[in-house]
N, C-alpha and C positions, 0 to 999 in steps of 0.2 A: 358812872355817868347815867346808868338807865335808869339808877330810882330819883332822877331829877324829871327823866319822861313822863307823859300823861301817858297813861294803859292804853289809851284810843292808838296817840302816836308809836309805842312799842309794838302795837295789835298790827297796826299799817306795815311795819318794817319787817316783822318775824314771819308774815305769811308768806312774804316774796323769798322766805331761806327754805333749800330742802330741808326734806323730812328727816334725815339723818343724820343735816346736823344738827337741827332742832333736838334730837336726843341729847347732843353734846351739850348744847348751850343750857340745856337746864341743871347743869352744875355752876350756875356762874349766881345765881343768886337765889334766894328764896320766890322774890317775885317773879321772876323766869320760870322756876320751877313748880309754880303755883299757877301762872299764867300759861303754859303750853300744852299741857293736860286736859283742859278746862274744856266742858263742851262749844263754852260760847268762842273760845282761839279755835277750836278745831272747824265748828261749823262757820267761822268768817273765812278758813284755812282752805275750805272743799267752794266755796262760795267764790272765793278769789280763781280758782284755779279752772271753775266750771266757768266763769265771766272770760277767761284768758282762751281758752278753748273755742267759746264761743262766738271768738274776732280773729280766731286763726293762728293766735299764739300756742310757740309751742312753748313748753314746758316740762320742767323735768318730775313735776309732782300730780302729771297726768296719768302715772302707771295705775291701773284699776286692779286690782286684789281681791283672789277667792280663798277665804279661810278653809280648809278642807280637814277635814275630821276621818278618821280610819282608825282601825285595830292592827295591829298588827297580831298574827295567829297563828297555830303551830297545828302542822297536818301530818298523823301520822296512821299507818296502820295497824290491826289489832287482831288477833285469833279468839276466838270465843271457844265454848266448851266443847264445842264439835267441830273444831277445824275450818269455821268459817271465815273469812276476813270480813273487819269492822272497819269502815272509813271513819275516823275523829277527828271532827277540827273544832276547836277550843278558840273562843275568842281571848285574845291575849291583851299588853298595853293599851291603851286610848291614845292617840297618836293626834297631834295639830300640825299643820304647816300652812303657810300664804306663799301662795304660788302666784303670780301674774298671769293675767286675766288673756291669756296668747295661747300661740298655738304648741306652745310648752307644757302644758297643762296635763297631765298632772305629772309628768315624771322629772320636773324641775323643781323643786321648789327653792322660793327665795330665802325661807325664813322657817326654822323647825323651831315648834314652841314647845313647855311644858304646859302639860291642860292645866286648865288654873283652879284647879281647886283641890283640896287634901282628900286622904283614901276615904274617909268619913264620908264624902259626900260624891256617890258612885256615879251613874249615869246620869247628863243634865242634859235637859232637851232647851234646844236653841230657839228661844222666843225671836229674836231677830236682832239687824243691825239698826245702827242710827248713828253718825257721826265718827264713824271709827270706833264704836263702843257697842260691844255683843253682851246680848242679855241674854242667862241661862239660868233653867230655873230645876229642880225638885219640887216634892212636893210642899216643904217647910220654908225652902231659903232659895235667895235672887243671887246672882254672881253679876256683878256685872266689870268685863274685863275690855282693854284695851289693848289687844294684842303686839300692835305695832311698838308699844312700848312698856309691852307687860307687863300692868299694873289692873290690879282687882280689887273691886272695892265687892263686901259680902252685905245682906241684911236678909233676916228675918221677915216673914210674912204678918202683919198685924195682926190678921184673925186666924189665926191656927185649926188642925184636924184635928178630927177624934174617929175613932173606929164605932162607935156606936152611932154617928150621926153622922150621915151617906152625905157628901158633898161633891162641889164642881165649881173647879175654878177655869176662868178665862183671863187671859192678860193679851194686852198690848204696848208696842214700845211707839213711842213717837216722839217729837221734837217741838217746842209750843215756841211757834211763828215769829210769837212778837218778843219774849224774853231769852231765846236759843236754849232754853233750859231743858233739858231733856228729863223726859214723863215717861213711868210707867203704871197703866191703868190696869186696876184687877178688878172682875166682877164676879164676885163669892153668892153662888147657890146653896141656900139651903134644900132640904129634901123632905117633906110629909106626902104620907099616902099613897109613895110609888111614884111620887110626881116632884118635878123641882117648881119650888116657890118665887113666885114673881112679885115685886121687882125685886132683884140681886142687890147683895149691896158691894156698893163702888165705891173701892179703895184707890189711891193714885203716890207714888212714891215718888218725889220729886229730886234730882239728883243733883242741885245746887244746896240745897238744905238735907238730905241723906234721910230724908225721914219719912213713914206714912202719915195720910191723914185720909178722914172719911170724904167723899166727897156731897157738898151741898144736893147738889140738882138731883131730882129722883131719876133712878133707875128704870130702863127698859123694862117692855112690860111684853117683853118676849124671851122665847129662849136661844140662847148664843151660841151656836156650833162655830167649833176651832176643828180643824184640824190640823195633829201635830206636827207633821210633815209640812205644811203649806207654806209658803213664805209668807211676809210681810204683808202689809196692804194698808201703808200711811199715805194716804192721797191728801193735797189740799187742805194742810194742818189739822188732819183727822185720822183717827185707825178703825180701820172699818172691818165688820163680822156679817157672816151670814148669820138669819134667826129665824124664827118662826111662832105662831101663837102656840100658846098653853094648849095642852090636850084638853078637849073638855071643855074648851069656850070659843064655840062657834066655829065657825066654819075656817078651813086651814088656809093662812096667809105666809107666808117669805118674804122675806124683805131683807134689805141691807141696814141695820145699825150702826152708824157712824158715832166717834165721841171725839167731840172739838176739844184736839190737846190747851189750848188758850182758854177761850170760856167756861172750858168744861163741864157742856152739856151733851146729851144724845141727841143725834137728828136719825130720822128715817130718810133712806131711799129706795123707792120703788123698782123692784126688777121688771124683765120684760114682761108684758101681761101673761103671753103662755106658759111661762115659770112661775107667776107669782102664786100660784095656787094648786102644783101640781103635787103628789105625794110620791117619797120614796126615792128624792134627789137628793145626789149628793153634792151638794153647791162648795165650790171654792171661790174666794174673792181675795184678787192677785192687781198686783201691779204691774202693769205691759206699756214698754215706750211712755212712761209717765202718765197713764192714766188709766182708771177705775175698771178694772176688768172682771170678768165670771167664767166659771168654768165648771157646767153642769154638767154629771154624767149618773146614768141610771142604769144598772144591770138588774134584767127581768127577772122575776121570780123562780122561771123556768130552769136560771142558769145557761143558756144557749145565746141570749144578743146582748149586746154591750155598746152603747152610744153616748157618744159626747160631744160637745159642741164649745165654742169659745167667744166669748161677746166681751164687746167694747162700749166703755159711757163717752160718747166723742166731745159732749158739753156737760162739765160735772154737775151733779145734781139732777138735772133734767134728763126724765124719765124719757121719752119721748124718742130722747139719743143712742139711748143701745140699740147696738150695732152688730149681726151679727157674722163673723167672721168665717169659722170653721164649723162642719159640721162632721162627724166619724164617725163610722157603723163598723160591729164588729159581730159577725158570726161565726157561732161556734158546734163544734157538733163533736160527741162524746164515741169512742170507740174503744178494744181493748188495747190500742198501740198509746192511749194517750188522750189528748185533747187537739185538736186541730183547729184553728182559727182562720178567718180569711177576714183582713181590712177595707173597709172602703174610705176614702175620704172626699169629699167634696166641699166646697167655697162656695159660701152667699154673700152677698150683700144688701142686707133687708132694708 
């Protein structure tokens, strides 16, 4: 009877079933099976259930989910050639599980996965989520896996490395607004003279059509710090990077690089003025309570103070808006017991 349905009218009915049995029911036909997967069912799926939420309904597909990543590892002790003991601890399996987002965390887990990807392909750093869909990358190949129902789809990077020619790549994952298509953007550095070359070129993998393509609009005509640790930071159908100018032309600027998953062009946005021009920060740009956030922090050359701080964009776009939240001082002072630290923290609102 469903392949008499309009997709729209099946879309309306399948988002109101749990999640587990939606596992089930993708045995019932090709187009179920086709259709529940899909970024655009999942993100009408999280859209549904964030609107139900938001009127007070409860819900059984409101449980919120932390993928958690660990080793498992083997610690043993050892003698050396003069009767010493050696501590070893050996990093062992790669370990997955989705735990719920409580105060269960982490010694419950809901769900133990296998990592999804074969021995070939060792450690993969976690570009980020979107839609129920984790993007992991190497330095050659994307993974991009669905843990909740374990399925991984793999591809290759367009423009590939060579050891003779220094490079730097950036990615981001995002979601484009108007067609729910989930996008990922890479910005490939070349290298002459010591220096990475401007503008990068900007590749985008689109994961309705599983393919790259270059993208039209030119490239940032800065440089793009990630850091690999960092989370996310898709604000307002854009994934945003801290960046800064070229060495060597003109005088040093910071700023936020946005690229509109939709249009798919770069915007700039301007940081607080006494960031935008300072040397020797380490800028992160995060996501906090839905909106555009930073997180500058600068350890002196001396090695002894350590401060950071935490700013909010309260009207996206407009500079004007940051906000700054937190500010944290850390001194430290060196002796032969160790290092000693003392914290401060205090709260502005600028």
């Amino acid at each position: 009877m469903s392949d008499y349905l309009p997709e729209e009218c099946l879309t309306e009915i399948l988002v109101r079933v749990p999640v587990k049995s939606l596992l089930r029911f993708r045995s019932v036909s090709k187009t179920w099976d086709s259709l529940i997967p899909s970024p655009a069912f999942i993100t009408t799926q999280l859209n549904h259930a964030h609107h139900k939420a938001s009127h007070g309904e409860r819900s059984n597909q409101q449980d919120q989910f932390i993928l958690f990543r660990h080793y498992s590892s083997c610690y043993y002790v050892s003698d050396d050639d003069h009767g010493c003991e050696i501590n070893i601890t050996s990093r062992g399996e790669e370990c997955f599980a989705l735990h719920k987002d409580d105060e269960s965390f982490p010694h419950n887990p809901t769900l133990k996965l296998k990592p999804p990807h074969n021995n070939f392909l060792k450690y993969l750093r976690i570009v980020g989520s979107m839609n129920g869909i984790v993007c992991m990358v190497d330095w050659n190949k994307c993974v991009f896996w669905n843990p909740s129902l374990n399925k991984t789809m793999k591809t290759s990077f367009e423009t590939g490395f060579s050891s003779s020619f220094p490079v730097n790549h950036l990615l981001g994952l995002g979601c484009d607004p108007i067609t729910n298509d989930l996008k990922l953007v890479r910005l490939f550095y070349s290298r002459e003279n010591n220096h990475y070359v401007v503008p990068p070129l900007v590749e985008i993998f689109t994961f309705s059509t599983k393919s790259w393509r270059e993208v039209a609009a030119p490239g940032p005509m800065y440089i793009v710090v990630q850091s690999k640790s960092s989370p996310q930071a898709f604000v307002s159908g854009a994934f945003h990077w801290v960046a800064h100018t070229p060495p060597g032309q003109g005088s040093l600027c910071n700023v936020i690089v946005a690229f509109d998953m939709a249009n798919e062009v770069f915007n700039e946005i301007a940081l607080p003025s006494c960031l935008a021009s300072k040397r020797h920060l380490n800028m992160t740009v995060v996501l906090l309570n839905g909106s555009l956030s930073l997180v500058p922090d600068n350890m002196f050359r001396a090695g002894s103070n350590y401060s950071s701080s935490v700013w909010i964009m309260k009207e996206y776009g407009v500079a004007e808006s940051w906000t700054k939240l937190f500010d944290m001082q850390y001194w430290g002072t060196r002796s032969g017991e160790g290092d000693h630290f003392q914290k401060q923290w205090g709260t502005s609102i600028d």
